[in-house]
C-alpha positions in Angstrom: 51.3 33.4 2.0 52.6 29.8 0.0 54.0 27.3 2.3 57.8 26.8 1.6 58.1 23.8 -1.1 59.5 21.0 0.1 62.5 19.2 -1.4 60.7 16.5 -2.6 58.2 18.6 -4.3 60.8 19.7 -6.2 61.7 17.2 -9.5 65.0 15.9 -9.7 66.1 17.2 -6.3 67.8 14.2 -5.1 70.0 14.3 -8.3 70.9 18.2 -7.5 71.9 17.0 -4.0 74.2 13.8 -5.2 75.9 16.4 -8.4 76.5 19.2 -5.3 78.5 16.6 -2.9 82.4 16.2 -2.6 82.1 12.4 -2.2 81.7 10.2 -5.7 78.6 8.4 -5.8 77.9 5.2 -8.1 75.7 2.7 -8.2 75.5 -0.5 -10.0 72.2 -3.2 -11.5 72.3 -6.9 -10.4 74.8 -7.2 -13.6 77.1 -5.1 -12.2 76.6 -2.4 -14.3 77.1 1.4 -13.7 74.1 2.7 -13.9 74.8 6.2 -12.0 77.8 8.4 -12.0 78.0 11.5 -10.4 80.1 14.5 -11.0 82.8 13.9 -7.8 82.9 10.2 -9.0 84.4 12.0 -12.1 86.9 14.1 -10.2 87.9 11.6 -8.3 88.1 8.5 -10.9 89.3 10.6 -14.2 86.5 8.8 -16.0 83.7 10.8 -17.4 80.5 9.5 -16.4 79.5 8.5 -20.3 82.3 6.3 -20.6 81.1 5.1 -16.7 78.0 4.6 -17.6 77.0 0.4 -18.6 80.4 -0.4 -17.4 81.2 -3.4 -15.4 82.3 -1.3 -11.9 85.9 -3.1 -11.7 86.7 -1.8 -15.6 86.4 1.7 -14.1 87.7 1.4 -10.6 90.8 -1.1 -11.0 90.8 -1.4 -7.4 92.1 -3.4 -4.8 89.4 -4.9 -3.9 87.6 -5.6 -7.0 87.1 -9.4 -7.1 86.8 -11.6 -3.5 87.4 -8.7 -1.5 84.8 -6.1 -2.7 82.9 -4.0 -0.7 80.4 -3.5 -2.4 79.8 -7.4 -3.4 79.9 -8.3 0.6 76.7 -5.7 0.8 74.5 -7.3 -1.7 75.6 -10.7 -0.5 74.8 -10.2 3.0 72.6 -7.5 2.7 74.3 -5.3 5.7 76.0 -1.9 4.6 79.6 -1.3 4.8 80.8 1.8 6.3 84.1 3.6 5.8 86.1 0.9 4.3 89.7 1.3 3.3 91.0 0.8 -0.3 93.4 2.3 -3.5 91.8 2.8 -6.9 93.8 3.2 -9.9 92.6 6.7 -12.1 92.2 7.1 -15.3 95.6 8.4 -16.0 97.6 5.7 -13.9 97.7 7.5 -10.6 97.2 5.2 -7.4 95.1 6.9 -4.9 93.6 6.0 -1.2 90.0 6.4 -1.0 87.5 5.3 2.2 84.0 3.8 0.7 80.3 3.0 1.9 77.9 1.3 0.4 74.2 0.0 0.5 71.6 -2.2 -1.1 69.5 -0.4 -3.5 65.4 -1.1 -3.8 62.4 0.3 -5.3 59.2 1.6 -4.2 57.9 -1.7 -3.3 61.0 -3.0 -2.1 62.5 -5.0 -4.9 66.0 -5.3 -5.1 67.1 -3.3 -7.8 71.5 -3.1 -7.4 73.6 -1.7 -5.2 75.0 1.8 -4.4 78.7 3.3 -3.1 79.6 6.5 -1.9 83.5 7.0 -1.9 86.0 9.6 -0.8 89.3 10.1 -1.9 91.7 10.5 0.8 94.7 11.6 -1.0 94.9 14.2 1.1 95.0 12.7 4.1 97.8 10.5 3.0 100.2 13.1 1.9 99.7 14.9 5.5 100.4 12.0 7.1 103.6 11.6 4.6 104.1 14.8 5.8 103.7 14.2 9.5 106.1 11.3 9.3 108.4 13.3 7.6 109.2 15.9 10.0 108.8 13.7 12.8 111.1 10.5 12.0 114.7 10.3 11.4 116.1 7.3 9.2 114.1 4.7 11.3 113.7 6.2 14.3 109.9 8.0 14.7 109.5 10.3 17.3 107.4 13.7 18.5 108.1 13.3 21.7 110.2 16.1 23.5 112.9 14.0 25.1 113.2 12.0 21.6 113.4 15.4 19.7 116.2 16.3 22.1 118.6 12.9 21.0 117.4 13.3 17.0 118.3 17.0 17.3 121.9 16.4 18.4 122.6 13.4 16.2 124.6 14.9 13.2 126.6 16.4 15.7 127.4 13.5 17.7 128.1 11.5 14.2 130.5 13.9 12.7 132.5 13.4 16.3 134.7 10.2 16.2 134.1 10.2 20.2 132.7 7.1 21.9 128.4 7.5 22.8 126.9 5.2 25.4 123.1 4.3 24.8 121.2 3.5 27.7 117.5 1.8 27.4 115.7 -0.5 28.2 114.8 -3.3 26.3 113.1 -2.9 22.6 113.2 1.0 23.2 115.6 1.1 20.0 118.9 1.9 20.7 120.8 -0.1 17.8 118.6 2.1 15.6 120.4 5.0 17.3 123.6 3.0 16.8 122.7 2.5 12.9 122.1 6.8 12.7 125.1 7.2 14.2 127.4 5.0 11.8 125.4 6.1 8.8 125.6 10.0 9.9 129.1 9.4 10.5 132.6 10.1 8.4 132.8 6.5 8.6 129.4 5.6 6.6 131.5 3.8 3.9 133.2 2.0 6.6 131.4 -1.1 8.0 129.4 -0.9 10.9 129.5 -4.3 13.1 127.1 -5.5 15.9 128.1 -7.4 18.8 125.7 -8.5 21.4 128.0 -9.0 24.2 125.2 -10.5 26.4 124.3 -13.5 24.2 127.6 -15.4 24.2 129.6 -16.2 27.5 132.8 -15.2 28.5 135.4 -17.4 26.4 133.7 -17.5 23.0 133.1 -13.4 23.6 136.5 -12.8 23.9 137.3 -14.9 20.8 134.2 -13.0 19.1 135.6 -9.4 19.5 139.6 -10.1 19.4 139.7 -13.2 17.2 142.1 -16.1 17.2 145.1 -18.0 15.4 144.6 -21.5 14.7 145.7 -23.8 17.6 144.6 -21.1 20.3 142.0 -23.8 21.7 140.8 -26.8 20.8 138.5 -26.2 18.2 140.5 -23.3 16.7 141.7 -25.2 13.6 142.2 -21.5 11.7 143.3 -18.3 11.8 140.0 -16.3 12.5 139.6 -12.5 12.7 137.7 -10.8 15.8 134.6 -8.0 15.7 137.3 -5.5 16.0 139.6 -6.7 12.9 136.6 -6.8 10.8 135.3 -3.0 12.0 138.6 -1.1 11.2 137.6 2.0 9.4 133.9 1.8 10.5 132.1 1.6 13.6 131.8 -1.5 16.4 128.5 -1.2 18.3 128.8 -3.1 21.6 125.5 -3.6 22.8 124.5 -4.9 26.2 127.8 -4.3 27.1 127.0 -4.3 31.1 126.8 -7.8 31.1 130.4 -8.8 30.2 132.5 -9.9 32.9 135.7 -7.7 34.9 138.5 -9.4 33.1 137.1 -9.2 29.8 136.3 -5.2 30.7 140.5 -4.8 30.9 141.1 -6.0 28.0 138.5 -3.8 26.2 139.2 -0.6 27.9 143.0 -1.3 26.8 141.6 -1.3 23.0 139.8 1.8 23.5 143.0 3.7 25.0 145.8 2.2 22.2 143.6 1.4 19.6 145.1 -2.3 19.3 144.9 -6.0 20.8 146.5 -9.4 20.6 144.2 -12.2 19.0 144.0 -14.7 21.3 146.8 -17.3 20.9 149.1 -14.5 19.3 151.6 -12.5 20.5 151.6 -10.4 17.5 149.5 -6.9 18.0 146.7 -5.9 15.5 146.1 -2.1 15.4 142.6 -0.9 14.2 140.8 2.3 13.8 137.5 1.9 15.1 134.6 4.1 16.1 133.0 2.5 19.3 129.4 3.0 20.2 127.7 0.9 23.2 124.6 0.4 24.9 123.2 -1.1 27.9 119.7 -1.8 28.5 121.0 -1.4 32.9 122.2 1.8 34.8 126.3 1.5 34.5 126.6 4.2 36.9 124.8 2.0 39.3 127.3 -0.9 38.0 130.3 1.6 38.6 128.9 2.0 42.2 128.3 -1.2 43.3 131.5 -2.3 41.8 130.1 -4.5 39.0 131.7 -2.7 36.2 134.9 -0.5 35.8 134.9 3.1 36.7 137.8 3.9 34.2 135.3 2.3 31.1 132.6 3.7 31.7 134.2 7.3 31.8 136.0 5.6 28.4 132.7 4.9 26.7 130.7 7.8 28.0 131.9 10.4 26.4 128.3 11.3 25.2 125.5 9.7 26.7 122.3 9.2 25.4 119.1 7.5 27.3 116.0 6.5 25.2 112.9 6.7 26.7 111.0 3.1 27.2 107.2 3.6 25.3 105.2 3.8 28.2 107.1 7.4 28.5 106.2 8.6 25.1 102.7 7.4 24.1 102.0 10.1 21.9 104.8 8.4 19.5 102.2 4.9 19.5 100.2 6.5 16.8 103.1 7.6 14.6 105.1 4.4 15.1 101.7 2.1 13.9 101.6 4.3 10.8 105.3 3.8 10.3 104.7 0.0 10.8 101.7 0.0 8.9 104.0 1.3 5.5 106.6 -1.0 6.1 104.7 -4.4 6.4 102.4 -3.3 3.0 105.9 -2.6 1.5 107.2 -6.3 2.9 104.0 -7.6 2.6 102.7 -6.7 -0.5 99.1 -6.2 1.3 96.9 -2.8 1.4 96.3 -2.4 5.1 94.9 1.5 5.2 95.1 2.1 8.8 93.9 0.7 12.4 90.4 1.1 13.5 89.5 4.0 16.6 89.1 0.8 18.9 92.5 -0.8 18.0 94.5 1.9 18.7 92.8 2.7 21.9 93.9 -1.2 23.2 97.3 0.4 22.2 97.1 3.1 24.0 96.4 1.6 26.6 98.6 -1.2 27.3 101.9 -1.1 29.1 104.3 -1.8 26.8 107.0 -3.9 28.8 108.6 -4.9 26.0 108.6 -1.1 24.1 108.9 -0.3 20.6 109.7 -3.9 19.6 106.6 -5.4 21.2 104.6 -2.8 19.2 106.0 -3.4 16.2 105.7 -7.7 16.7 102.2 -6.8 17.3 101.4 -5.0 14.2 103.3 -7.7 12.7 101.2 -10.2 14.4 98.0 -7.8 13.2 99.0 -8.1 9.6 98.7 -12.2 9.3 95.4 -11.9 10.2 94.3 -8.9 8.6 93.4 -9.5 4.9 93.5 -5.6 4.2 91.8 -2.4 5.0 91.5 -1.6 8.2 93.8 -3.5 11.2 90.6 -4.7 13.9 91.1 -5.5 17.5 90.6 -9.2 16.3 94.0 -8.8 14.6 96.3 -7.9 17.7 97.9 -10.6 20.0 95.4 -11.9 22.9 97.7 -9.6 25.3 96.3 -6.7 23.7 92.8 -7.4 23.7 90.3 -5.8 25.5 89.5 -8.1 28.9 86.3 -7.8 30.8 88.0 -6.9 34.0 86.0 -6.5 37.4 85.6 -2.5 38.2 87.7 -3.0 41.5 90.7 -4.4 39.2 90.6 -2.0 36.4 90.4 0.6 39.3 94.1 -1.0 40.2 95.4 -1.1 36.6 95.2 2.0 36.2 93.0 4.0 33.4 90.8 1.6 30.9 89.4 4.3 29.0 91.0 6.5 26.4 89.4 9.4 28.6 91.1 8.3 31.7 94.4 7.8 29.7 94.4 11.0 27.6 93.6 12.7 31.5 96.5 10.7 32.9 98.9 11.6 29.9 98.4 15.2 30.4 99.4 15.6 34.2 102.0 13.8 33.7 103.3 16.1 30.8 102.0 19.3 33.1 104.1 18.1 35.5 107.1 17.7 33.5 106.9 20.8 32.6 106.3 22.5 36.1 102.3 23.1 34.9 103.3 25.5 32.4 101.1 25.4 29.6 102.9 26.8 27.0 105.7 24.4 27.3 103.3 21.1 27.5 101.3 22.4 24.2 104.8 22.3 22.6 106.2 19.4 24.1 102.5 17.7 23.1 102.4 19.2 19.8 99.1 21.2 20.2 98.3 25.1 20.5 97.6 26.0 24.2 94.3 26.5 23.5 93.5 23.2 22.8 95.6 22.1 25.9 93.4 24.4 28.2 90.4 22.7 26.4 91.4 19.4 27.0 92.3 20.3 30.7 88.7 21.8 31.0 86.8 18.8 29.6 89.0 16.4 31.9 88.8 18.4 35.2 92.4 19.1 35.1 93.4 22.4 37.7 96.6 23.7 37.7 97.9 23.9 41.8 98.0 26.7 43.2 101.1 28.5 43.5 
């Protein structure tokens, strides 16, 4: 009986294998000259491999990287490989599309350099599931698959299309003026004007002028008539935020605003009436303010009318992923860079860090990320120092909590079990995934479900 031939017995089999793969293969001579084509380099490209073929590479390609940043020119420069780098190519009939490259130095026989080859794979795909993805899981600005998010997004047309007063509570960064801004632009009063007072940042005197206004000669350096926050938000919507840090007198005077709809400027006896939509937010507990006596019981029943509490990050990690792609869009669109994505390593500093300042700390840091970051792919390098990974002792890490993504995903998951009183169902849907893959997970983590 014949032994089996083997592939290299057979002529031409290396060509058979590059024509049979999805990913488009080229390669180029020290001139930079295609000298290869295969057929997915057609399907991908639009360009049929005779008019490829003796090309210069960047006539075909038009990529964003042709020129300083090439791949492939970094290869036969330094003679290391690239692997799975980030870029957009322009097809032959004007479409702009991602792709994800590799290449390699190319030698003969004896060694010789001869060129250099790239495989490349197009990643449209990808890209319109992630549109996709961020589609069904943002709302305006605000991105969100997590379950106590869904909740708030769920109920906001409702809320807008009410003209009744919403209280915001969250901490820090966690995004309530975007909730504000969903609200107003939801609202009958979109065409209205929507003004933002941050009733923390100015003290007591100039706050009062700030929301009621003032006539000219109502203090010294009141040398004109000037209207207040209110005046200027008739029609729309005023968004008070921070509003647990203004002081008792100056909470009588807005709760009488909120009840008859009208004020005196200061200096004036003459009363202003307005029709205003009033929206506030505190990043503290006003119940707890109402208790200890440091704010009004009769506002806060005034202003909470619906109440709505955003969860701080640390709450909702799944969203970290979701929110780096948002931010990823908006600084290329700001930016005018091609950043692709951020490497595995990247995101898992990310995931792990706790987030004290929320939303708006991630987002400074993927700001911070794109000054450094030329393009391609954001690199641990590229986030603040706070981010980076430090060689703690085991003892300390032990008392930081979970380091690895492992011990993190592990962590994540009894926490959402327990939410959910360690029904499986409702964690897969609270998580996104099918219970099977929760019970897998569980399994390859050591996670048991208590008895009962």
């Amino acid at each position: 009986m014949a032994s089996p031939s083997r592939p290299e017995d057979c002529p031409g089999w290396q060509d058979t294998i590059l024509e049979s793969i999805a990913d488009g293969v080229f390669a180029v001579d020290p001139d930079w000259r295609i000298t290869y084509f295969n057929r997915a380099a057609e399907d991908i490209t639009g360009v049929m491999r005779d008019e490829a073929l003796g090309r210069h590479c960047w006539e075909v390609f038009h990529a964003d990287v042709c020129g300083e940043g090439c791949v492939l020119r970094r290869t036969l420069s330094t003679g290391q490989p690239q692997v799975n780098q980030a870029a957009y190519i322009v097809r032959q009939d004007g479409e702009r599309i991602p792709i994800s490259m590799s290449t390699a130095v190319l030698r003969d026989e004896s060694g010789t350099f001869v060129g250099g080859v790239e495989t490349f794979r197009s990643l449209a795909e990808v890209e319109t599931l992630r549109k996709e993805l961020e589609r069904r899981y943002s709302f305006g600005d605000i991105v969100s698959k997590n379950k106590r998010m869904q909740e708030i997004l769920d109920i906001l047309p409702q809320v807008a299309l009410s003209d009744a007063s919403v209280l915001i509570e969250g901490e820090s960064g966690t995004g309530k003026e975007l909730v504000a801004r969903a609200l107003h632009n939801l609202s009958r009063r979109r065409d209205g004007p929507l003004i933002t007072v941050n009733c923390g940042a100015l003290p007591d005197g100039l706050l009062e002028s700030e929301l009621f206004g003032h006539v000219a000669g109502a203090f010294t350096d009141a040398r004109q008539n000037r209207p207040g926050r209110f005046q200027l938000a008739d029609g729309g919507t005023i968004f008070l935020d921070e509003i647990g840090d203004i002081s008792p007198a100056l909470q009588v005077r807005l709760l009488r605003v909120l009840q008859e709809h009208s004020f005196e400027p200061l200096g004036s006896s003459s009363t202003v009436e307005v029709d205003v939509r009033v929206l506030a937010a505190s990043n503290k507990n006003l119940a707890a303010l109402v208790d200890s006596g440091a704010f009004r019981d009769d506002l806060f029943y005034r202003i909470n009318v619906v109440h709505l509490v955003i969860p701080p990050l640390r709450e909702r990690r799944e969203d970290i992923p979701l929110l780096v792609e948002h931010f990823i869009g908006h600084f290329n669109q700001i930016q005018g860079k091609e950043v692709s994505r951020m490497s595995k390593k990247a995101m898992g500093l990310l995931m792990s860090h706790p987030f004290p300042g929320n939303v708006r700390e991630l987002r400074n840091a993927i700001e911070h990320a794109f000054v450094l970051c030329p393009g391609g792919v954001l690199l641990p390098e590229h986030l603040p120092e706070a981010f980076r990974d430090k060689a703690l002792p085991s003892s300390a890490k032990s008392a930081a909590g979970p380091t690895s993504l492992q011990e993190m995903e592990g962590k994540l998951l009894r926490e959402a079990l327990a939410r959910n009183g360690f029904n499986r169902s409702r964690t897969a849907r609270e998580l996104g995934i099918h219970k099977t893959t929760l019970w897998r997970k569980m399994k390859r983590l050591g996670i048991e479900l208590p008895e009962k």
